[in-house]
ZAMARGU-4260 file (C-alpha; in steps of 0.2 Angstrom, whole numbers, plus 5000, padded with zeros to 4 digits):
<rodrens>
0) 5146/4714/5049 | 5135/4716/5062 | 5116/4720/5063 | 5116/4736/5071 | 5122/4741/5055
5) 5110/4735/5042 | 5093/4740/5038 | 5075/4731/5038 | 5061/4734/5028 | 5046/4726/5031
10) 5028/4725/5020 | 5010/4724/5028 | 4997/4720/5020 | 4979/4711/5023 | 4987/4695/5020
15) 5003/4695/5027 | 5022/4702/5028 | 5036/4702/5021 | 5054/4708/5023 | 5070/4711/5017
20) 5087/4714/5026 | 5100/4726/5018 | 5118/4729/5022 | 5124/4745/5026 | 5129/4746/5004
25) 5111/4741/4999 | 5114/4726/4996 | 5102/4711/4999 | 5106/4701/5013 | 5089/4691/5014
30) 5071/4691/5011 | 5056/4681/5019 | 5035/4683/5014 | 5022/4676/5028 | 5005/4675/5026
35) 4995/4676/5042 | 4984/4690/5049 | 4989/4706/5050 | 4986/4707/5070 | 4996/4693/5071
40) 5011/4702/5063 | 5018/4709/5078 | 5021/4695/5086 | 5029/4685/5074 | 5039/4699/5070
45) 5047/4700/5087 | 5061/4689/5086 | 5065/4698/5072 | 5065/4716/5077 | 5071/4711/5093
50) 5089/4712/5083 | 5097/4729/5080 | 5096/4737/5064 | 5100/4754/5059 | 5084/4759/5053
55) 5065/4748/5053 | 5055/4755/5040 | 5036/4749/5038 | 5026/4749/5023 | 5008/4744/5025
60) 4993/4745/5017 | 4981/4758/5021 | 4969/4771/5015 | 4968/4781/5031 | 4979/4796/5023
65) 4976/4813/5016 | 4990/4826/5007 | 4990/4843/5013 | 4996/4859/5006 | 5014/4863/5016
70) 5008/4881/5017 | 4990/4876/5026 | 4999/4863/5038 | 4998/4867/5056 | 5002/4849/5065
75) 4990/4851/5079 | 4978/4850/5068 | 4984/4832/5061 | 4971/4821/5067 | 4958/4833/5060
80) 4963/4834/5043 | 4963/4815/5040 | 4945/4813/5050 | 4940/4825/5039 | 4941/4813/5026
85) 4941/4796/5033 | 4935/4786/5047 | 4950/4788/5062 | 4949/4776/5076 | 4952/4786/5093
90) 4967/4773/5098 | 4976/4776/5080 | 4990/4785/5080 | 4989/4799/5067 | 5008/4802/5061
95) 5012/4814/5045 | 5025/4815/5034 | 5034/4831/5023 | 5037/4829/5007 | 5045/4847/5000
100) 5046/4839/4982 | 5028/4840/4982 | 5024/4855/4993 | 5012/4844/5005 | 5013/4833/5020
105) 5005/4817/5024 | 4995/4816/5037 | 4990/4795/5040 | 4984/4784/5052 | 4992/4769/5059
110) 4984/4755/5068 | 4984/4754/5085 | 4991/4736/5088 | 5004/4738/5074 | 5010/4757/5079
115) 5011/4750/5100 | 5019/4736/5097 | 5032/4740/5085 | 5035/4755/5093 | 5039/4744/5108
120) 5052/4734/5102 | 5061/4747/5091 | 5065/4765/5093 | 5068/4769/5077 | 5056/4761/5066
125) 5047/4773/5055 | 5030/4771/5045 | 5025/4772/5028 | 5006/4769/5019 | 5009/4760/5002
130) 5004/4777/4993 | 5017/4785/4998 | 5029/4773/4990 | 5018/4776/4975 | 5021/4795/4977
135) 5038/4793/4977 | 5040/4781/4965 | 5030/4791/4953 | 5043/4802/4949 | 5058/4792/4943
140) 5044/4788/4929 | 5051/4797/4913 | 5034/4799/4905 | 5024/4815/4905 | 5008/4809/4910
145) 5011/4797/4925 | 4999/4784/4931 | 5004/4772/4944 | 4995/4758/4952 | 4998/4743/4967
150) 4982/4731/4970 | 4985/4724/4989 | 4974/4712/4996 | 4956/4721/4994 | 4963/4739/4989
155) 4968/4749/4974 | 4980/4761/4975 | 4982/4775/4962 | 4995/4790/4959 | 4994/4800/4944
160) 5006/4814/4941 | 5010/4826/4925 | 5030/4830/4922 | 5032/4837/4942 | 5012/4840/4946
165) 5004/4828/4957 | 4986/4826/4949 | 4979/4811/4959 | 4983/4800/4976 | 4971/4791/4983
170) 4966/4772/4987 | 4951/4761/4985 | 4941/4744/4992 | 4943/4732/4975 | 4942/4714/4979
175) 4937/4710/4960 | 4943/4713/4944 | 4930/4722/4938 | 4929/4735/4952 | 4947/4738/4948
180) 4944/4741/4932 | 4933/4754/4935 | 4940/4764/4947 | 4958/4765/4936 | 4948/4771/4922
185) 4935/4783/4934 | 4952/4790/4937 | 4962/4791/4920 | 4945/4801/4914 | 4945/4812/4930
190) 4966/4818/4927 | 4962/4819/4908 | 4974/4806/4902 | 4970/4799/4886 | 4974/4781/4888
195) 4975/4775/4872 | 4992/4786/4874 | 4994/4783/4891 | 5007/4769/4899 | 4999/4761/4914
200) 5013/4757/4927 | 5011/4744/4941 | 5019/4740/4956 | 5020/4724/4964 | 5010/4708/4955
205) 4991/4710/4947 | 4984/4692/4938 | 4990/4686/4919 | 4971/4691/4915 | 4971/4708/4923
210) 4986/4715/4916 | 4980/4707/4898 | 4964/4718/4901 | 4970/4732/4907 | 4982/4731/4891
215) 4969/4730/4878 | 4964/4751/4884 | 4982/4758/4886 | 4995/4762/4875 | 5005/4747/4887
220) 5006/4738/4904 | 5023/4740/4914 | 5030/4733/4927 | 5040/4743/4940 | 5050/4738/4954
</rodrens>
């Protein structure tokens, strides 16, 4: 098969990247993690993306984003709804995102060195900030009330939703436990959750000792894929 015809995604963080390689089926052809800084990235990257793929999708950690109601949307007007918000560098690249199942669009910033350089090698790669992976992942979560986390290196990311209603996205510096802590429990007290009746779903990896805390306030700790 060749490689014009699979797909890559690829995983920034603070720390590092990784990837995976997927026939045009879904299936897994290969899978490789890196840690090195995220401005170096790019460049290590480029051997790889240099191939052909189908499609080059980008995950990276970020809290440089902001939903918008569909209905208040006017795209000249991204870059002023996300400085309305959050710092936005003059060389980011502001790019935004529908998403009709929850009536908003995503309006996100995308780092400079990362958005030129990709862009460079690859027509067709498209970006994504880790909440919106929580977005969508959120809702294949059968449980009424919804609360989703992913801790990347220094940053929280939180999603809480109720049956089809999006109560809560946002994302937070947390290097330490504690901080973590508090900012998942600021949050289940802001959406009303009672935890105590309330599954906490995490994506990705959180320490032994946090997910053993975090257990001891919720009715239980999943893991999700």
């Amino acid at each position: 098969m060749s490689r014009a015809q699979n797909r890559i995604t690829i995983q920034l963080d603070l720390s590092g990247y990784s990837f995976t390689i997927y026939d045009r089926n879904g299936a897994v052809l290969s899978q490789e993690s890196h840690s090195c800084p995220v401005d170096l990235s790019v460049e290590e990257l480029t051997p790889m993306l240099r191939k052909q793929f189908v499609s080059v999708s980008v995950y990276f950690t970020t809290w440089k984003y902001t939903l918008v109601p569909s209905h208040m949307f006017f795209k000249d007007n991204a870059r002023s709804y996300l400085s309305a918000v959050r710092d936005v560098s003059d060389t980011d690249a502001v790019l935004t995102l529908e998403m009709p199942s929850r009536k908003a669009v995503m309006v996100y910033a995308v780092p400079a060195g990362i958005y030129n350089g990709m862009s460079r090698l690859c027509r067709n790669v498209r970006f994504y900030p880790t909440a919106y992976l929580l977005i969508d992942r959120i809702s294949a979560i059968p449980d009424n009330n919804r609360l989703l986390v992913s801790r990347t290196e220094g940053m929280l990311h939180i999603v809480a939703a109720e049956r089809d209603r999006l109560l809560f996205a946002n994302s937070f510096p947390a290097s330490d436990m504690a901080t973590t802590e508090y900012f998942i429990f600021s949050v289940t007290k802001e959406v009303l959750f009672n935890p105590e009746h309330t599954v906490l779903h995490i994506y990705g990896s959180v320490s032994q000792e946090l997910g053993a805390e975090l257990g001891r306030y919720f009715a239980s700790v999943r893991f999700i894929a």
